[in-house]
C-alpha positions as CSV (number, residue, x, y, z in Angstrom):
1,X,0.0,0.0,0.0
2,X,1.7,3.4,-0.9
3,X,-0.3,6.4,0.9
4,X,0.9,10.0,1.2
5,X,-0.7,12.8,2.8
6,X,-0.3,16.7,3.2
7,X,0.0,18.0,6.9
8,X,-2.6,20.3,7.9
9,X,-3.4,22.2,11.7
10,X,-4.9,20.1,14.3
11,X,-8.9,20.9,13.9
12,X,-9.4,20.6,10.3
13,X,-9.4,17.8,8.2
14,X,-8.6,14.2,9.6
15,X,-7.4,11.5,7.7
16,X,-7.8,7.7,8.5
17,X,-6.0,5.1,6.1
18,X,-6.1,1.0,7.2
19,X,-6.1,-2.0,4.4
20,X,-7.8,-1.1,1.7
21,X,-10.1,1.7,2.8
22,X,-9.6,5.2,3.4
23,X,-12.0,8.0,5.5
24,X,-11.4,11.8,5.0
25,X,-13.9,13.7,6.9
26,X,-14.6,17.1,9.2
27,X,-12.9,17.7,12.3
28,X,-16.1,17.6,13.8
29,X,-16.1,13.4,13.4
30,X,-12.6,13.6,15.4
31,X,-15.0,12.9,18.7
32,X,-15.8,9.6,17.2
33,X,-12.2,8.8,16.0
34,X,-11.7,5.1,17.6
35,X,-14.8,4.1,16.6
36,X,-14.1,4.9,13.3
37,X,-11.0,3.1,13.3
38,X,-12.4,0.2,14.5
39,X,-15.1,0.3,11.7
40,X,-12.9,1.3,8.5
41,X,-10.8,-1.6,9.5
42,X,-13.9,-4.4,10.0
43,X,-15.4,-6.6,7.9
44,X,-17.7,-4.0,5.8
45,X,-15.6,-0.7,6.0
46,X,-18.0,1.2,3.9
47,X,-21.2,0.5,5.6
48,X,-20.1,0.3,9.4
49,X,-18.2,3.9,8.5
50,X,-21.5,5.3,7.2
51,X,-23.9,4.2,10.1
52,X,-21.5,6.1,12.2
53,X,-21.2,8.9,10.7
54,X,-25.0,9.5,9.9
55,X,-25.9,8.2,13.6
56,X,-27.4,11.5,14.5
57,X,-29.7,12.4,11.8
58,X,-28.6,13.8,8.4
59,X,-28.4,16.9,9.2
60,X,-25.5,16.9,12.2
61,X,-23.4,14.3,9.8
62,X,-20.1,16.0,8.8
63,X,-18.5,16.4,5.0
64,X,-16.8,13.3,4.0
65,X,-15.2,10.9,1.1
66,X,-14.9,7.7,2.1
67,X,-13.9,4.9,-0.2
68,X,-12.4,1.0,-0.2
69,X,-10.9,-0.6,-3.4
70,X,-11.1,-4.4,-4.1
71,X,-9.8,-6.1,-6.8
72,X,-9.4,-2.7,-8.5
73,X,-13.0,-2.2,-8.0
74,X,-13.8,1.4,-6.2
75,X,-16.9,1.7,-4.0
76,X,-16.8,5.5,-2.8
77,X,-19.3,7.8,-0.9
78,X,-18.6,11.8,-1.1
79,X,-20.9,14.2,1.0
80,X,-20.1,18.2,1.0
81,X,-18.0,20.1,-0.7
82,X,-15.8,17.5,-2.0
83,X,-14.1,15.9,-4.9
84,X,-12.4,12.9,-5.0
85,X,-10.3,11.7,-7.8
86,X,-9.7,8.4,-9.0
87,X,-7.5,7.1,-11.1
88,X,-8.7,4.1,-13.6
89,X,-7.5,2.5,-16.7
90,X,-10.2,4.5,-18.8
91,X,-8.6,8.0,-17.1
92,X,-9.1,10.2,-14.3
93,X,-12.7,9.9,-12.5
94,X,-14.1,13.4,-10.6
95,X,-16.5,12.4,-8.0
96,X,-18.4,15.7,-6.8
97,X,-20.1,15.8,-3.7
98,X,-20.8,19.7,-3.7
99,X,-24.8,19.8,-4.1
100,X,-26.0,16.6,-3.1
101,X,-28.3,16.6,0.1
102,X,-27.2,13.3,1.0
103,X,-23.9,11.9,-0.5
104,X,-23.1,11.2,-4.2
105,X,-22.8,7.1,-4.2
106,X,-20.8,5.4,-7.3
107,X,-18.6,2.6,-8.2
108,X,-15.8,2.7,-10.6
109,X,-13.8,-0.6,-12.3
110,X,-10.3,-0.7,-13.0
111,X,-9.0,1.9,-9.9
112,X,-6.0,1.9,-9.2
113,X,-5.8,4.8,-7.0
114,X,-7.7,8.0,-5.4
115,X,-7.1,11.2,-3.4
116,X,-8.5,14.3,-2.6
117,X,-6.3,17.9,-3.0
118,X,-2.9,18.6,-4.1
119,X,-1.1,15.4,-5.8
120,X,0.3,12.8,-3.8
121,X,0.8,14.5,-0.5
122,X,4.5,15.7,1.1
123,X,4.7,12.5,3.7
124,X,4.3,8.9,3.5
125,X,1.6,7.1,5.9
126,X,1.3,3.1,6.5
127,X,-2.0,3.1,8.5
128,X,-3.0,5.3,11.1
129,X,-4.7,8.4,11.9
130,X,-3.1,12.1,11.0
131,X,-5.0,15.8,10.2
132,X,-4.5,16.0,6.4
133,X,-4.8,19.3,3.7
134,X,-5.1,16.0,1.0
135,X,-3.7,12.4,0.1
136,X,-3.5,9.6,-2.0
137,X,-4.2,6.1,-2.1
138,X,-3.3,3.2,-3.4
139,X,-4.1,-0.2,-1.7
140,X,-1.7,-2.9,-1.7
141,X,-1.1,-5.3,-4.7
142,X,-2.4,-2.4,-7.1
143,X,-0.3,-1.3,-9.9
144,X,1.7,1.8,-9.8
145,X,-0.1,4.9,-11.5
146,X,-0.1,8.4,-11.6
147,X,-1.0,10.0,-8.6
148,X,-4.4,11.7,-9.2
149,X,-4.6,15.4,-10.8
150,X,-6.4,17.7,-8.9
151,X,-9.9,19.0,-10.3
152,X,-10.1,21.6,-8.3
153,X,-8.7,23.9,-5.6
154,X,-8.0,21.7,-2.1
155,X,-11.2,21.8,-0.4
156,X,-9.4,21.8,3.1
157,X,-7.7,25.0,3.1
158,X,-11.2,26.6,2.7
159,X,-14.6,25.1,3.9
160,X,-17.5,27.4,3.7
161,X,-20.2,26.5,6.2
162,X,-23.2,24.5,3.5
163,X,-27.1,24.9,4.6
164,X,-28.4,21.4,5.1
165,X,-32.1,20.6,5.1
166,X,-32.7,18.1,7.7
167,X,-35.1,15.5,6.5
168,X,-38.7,15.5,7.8
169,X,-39.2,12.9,10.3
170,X,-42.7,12.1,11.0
171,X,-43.8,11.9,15.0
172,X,-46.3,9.1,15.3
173,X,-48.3,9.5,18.2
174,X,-48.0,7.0,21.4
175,X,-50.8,4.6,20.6
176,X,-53.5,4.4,22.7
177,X,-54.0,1.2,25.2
178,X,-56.2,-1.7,23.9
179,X,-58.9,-2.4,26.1
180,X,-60.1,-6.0,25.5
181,X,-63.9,-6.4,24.3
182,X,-66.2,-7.6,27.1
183,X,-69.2,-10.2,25.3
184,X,-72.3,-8.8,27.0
185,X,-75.1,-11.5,27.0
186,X,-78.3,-10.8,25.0
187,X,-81.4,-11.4,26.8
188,X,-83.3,-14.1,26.2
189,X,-86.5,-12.9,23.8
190,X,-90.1,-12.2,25.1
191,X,-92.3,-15.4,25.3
192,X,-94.8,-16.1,22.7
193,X,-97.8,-17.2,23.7
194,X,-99.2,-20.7,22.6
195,X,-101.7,-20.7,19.9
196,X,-103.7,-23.6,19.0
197,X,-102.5,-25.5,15.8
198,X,-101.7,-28.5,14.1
199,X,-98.1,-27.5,14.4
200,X,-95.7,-25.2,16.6
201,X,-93.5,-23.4,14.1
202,X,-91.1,-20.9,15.3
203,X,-89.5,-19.0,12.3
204,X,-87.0,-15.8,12.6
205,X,-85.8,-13.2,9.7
206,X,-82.7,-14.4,10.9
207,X,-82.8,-17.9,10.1
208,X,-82.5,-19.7,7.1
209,X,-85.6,-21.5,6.9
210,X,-88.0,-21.9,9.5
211,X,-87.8,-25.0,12.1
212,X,-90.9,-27.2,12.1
213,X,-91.6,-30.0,14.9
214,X,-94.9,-31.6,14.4
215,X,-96.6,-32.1,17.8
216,X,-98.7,-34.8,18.4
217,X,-102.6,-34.4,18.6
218,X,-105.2,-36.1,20.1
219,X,-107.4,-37.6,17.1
220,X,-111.3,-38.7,17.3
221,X,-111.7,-40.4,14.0
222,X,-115.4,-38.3,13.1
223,X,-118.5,-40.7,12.8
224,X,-119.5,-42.4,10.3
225,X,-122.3,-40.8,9.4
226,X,-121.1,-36.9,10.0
227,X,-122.4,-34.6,8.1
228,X,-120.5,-31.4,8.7
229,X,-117.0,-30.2,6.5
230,X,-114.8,-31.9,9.4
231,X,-113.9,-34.1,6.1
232,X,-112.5,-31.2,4.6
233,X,-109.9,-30.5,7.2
234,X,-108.0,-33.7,7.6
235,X,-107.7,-34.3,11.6
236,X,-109.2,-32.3,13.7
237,X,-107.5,-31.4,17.7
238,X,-109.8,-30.8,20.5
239,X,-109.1,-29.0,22.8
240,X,-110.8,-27.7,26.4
241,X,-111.8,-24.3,26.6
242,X,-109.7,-23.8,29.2
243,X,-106.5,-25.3,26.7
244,X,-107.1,-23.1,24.0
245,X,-107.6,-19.7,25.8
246,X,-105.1,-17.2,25.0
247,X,-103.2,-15.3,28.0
248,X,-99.9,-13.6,28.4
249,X,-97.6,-15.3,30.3
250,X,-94.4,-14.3,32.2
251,X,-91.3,-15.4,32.0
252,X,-89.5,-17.2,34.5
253,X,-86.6,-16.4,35.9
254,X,-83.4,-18.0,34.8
255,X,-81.3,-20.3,36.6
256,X,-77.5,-21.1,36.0
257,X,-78.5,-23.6,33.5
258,X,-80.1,-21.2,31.0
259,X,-83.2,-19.5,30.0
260,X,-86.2,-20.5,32.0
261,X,-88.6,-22.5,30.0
262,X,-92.0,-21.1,28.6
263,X,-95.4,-22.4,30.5
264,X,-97.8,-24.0,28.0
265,X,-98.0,-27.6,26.2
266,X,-94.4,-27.0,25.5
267,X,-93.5,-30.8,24.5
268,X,-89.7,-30.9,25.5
269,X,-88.9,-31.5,21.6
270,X,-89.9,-28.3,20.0
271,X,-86.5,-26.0,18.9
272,X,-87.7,-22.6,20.9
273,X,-86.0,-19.0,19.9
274,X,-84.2,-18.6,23.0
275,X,-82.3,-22.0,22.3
276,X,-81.5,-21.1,18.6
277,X,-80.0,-17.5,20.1
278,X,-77.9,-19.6,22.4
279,X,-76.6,-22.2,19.4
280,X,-75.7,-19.5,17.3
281,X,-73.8,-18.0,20.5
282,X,-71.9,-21.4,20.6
283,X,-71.2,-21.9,17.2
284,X,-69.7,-18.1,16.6
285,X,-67.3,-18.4,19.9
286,X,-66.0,-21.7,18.4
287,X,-65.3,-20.4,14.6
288,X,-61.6,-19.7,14.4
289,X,-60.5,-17.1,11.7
290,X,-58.7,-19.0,8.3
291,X,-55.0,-18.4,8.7
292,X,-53.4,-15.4,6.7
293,X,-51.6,-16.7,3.5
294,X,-47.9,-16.3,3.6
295,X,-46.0,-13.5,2.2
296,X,-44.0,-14.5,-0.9
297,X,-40.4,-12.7,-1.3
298,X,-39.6,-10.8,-4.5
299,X,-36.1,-11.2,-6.4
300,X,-34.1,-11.2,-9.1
301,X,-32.1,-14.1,-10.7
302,X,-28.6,-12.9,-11.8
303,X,-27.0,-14.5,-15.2
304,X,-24.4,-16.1,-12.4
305,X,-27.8,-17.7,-10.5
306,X,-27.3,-15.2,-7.4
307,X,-30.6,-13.6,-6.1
308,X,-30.8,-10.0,-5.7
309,X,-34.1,-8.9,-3.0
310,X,-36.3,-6.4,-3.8
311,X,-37.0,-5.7,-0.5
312,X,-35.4,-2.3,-1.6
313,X,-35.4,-0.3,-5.3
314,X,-32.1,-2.2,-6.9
315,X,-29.7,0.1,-9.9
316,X,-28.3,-2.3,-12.1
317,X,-25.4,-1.2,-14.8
318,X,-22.4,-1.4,-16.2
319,X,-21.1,1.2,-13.0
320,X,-23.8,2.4,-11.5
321,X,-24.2,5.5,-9.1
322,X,-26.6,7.4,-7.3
323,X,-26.6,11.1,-6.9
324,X,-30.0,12.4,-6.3
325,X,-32.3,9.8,-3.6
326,X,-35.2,10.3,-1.2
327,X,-34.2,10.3,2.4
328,X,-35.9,6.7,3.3
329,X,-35.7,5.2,-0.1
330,X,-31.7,4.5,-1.0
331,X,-31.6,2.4,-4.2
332,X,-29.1,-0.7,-4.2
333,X,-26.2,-0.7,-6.8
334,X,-25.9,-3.7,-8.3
335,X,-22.6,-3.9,-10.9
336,X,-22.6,-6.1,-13.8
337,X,-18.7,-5.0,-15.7
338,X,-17.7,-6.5,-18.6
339,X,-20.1,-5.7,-21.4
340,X,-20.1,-2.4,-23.4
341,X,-23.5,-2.9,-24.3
342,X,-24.8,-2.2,-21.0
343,X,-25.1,1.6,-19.6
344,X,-23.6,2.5,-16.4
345,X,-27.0,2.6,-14.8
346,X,-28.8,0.7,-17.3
347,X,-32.3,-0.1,-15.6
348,X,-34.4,-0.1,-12.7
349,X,-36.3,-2.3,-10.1
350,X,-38.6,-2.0,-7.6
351,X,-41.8,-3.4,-6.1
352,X,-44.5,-0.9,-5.8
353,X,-47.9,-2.1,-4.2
354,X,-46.9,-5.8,-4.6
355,X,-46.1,-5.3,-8.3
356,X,-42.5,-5.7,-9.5
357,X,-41.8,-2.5,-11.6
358,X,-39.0,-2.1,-14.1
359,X,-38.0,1.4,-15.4
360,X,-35.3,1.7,-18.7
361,X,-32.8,5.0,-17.2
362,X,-32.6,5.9,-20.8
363,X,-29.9,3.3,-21.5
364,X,-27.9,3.3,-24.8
365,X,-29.0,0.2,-26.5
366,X,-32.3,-0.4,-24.7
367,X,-34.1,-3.0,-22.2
368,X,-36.3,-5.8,-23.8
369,X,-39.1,-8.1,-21.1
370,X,-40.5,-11.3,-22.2
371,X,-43.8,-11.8,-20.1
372,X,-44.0,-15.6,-19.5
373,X,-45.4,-17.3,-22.6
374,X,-45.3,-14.1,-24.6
375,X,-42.3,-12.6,-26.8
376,X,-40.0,-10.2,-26.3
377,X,-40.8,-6.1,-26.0
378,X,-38.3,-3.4,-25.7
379,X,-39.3,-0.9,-22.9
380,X,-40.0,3.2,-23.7
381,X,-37.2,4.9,-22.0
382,X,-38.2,6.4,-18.6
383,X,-41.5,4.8,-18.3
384,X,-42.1,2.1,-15.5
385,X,-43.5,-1.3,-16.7
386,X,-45.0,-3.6,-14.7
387,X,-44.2,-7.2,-14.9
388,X,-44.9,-10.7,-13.7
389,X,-42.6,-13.1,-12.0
390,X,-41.2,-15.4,-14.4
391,X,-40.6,-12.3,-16.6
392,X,-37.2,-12.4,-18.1
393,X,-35.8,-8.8,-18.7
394,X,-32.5,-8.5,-21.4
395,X,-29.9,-5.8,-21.1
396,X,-28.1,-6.7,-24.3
397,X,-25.1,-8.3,-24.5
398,X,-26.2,-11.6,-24.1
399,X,-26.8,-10.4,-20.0
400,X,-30.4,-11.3,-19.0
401,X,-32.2,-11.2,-15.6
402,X,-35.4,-13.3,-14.2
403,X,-38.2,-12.0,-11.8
404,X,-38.8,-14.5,-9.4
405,X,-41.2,-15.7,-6.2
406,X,-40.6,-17.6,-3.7
């Protein structure tokens, strides 16, 4: 690794260099200095160095270009009023972060070294942590180039203060308590009073269809020789007087086992209201509710068989970056090098109310999407499509992705 730096004043521009990732930032992040050292020299320098440095909202996070080369493949972040150079096979790279409300977000193939301000720097550096007016890197096992030409002035001799817009964050109210619902018992209906008939029939709006329980009568086969219209009337029920008056009754009161029973020639066998009010009761505290279906995960298919999630908007090109992004809504970069057919950021996907959507950024030479079972159509540029999984979407170049479920 060959790493040289410009001195600067204590208070203004620090400068930490370990492996193969490099941090230039504000002298405000100094507070936070061995955490991120510990970070830029972890696992996933880039991303455990950002969630630091953004821990306290947008809008307190300092200036800062922060980068890590692999393989000769760049992955850089710039935020403020700074550029950072790299150096690739294809020429000098000027990555801008003047502008930007958030940070300017790229990848770059074929690096073989970067820096910020005047050349290479006055004083050589291994790894460790200095104040800096500028540097530049190159990680270990990279070839030897130039050392990158400044684009402009050095940012670090002169920092004017930048107006940042914090983000809106929505306050959502303390929910209120959940108070559990209390089954209050419906009173058992008013009695209906016992007419004479051939049957009792009780029937409700309710109901389906009304519940009929023949009751049995007390026949007198008619005489022989009748001559009334009793004929007529198949079989006729006597009755007393006294049986077939009409009175209201009151109910009696209930006991633990139920609602009381009405008075009458109730036979023990007929289906009354009260009980049909009390099976429905039964039959609606046993009914379970049917068991949500699943949730089925969105993703792409990758010509090397890798899946992609679209749990978040993915960028996919030839070197794609992001420089203008909605505060909750950072798109994925997804790199595919090798083919000059595809555009840096060639197209893009996201799901948007369960449908997968794919958007052509005005590429070069154009998406295509075969629907399953239908042939191939090449997108308008700039308009979202929706699409089914199964949908195979071509870039060109013989590169090809697949929607999938599962």
């Amino acid at each position: 690794m060959t790493t040289s730096y410009t001195p600067a004043p204590p208070a203004t521009w620090l400068l930490l260099v370990t492996g193969d990732a490099v941090l230039y930032t504000e002298a405000a992040a100094a507070t936070a200095v061995d955490e991120l050292w510990s970070a830029l020299a972890g696992p996933a320098p880039v991303q455990a160095t950002l969630d630091i440095l953004t821990r306290n909202g947008l809008g307190s996070a300092p200036s800062f270009a922060l980068g890590q080369i692999v393989a000769g493949n760049l992955h850089a972040l710039v935020r403020g009023p700074l550029v950072l150079t790299a150096m690739a096979a294809s020429g000098a790279q000027a990555i801008d972060g003047t502008g930007v409300s958030t940070w300017r977000e790229t990848t770059v193939d074929g690096v073989t070294a970067l820096g910020v301000g005047e050349g290479s720097g006055q004083l050589p550096i291994g790894s460790g942590v200095v104040w800096a007016a500028g540097f530049s890197f190159q990680p270990a096992g990279a070839p030897v180039a130039a050392a990158p030409t400044p684009t402009t002035q050095p940012v670090a001799q002169v920092v004017e203060p930048v107006e940042i817009v914090p983000p809106v964050v929505a306050t959502v109210a303390p929910s209120a308590p959940v108070i559990e619902p209390v089954e209050i018992p419906t009173p058992p209906p008013a009695p209906e009073p016992d007419l004479p008939s051939e049957h009792t029939m009780v029937e409700r709006e309710d109901e389906p269809e009304p519940v009929v329980v023949p009751e049995p009568p007390q026949i007198t086969p008619p005489p022989a020789e009748d001559s009334s219209y009793s004929h007529l009337f198949e079989e006729t029920v006597h009755r007393s007087i006294e049986e077939a008056a009409i009175r209201e009754e009151e109910p009696e009161e209930e006991d633990a086992a139920g609602p009381a029973h009405l008075l009458g020639d109730h036979d023990g066998e007929t289906v009354m209201s009260a009980d049909i009010s009390e099976l429905r009761k039964r039959r609606r505290a046993e009914a379970t509710p049917a068991a949500a279906p699943e949730a089925r995960a969105i993703y792409l298919e990758l010509p090397n068989n890798q899946r992609e999630s679209l749990e978040q908007p993915v960028i996919i090109g030839r070197s794609p970056s992001v420089s203008q992004v909605s505060g909750t809504e950072l798109p994925r970069l997804v790199s595919i090098p090798g083919s000059q057919d595809i555009s840096r950021n060639h197209a893009r996907f996201a799901v948007e109310g369960g449908t997968v959507v794919v958007t052509d950024l005005h590429s070069r030479n154009g998406t295509s999407v075969a629907l399953p079972g239908k042939p191939p159509q090449l997108l308008r540029k700039g308009e979202p499509t929706a699409v089914l999984p199964g949908t195979v979407v071509d870039l060109g170049g013989g590169v090809s992705l697949t929607v999938r479920e599962g």
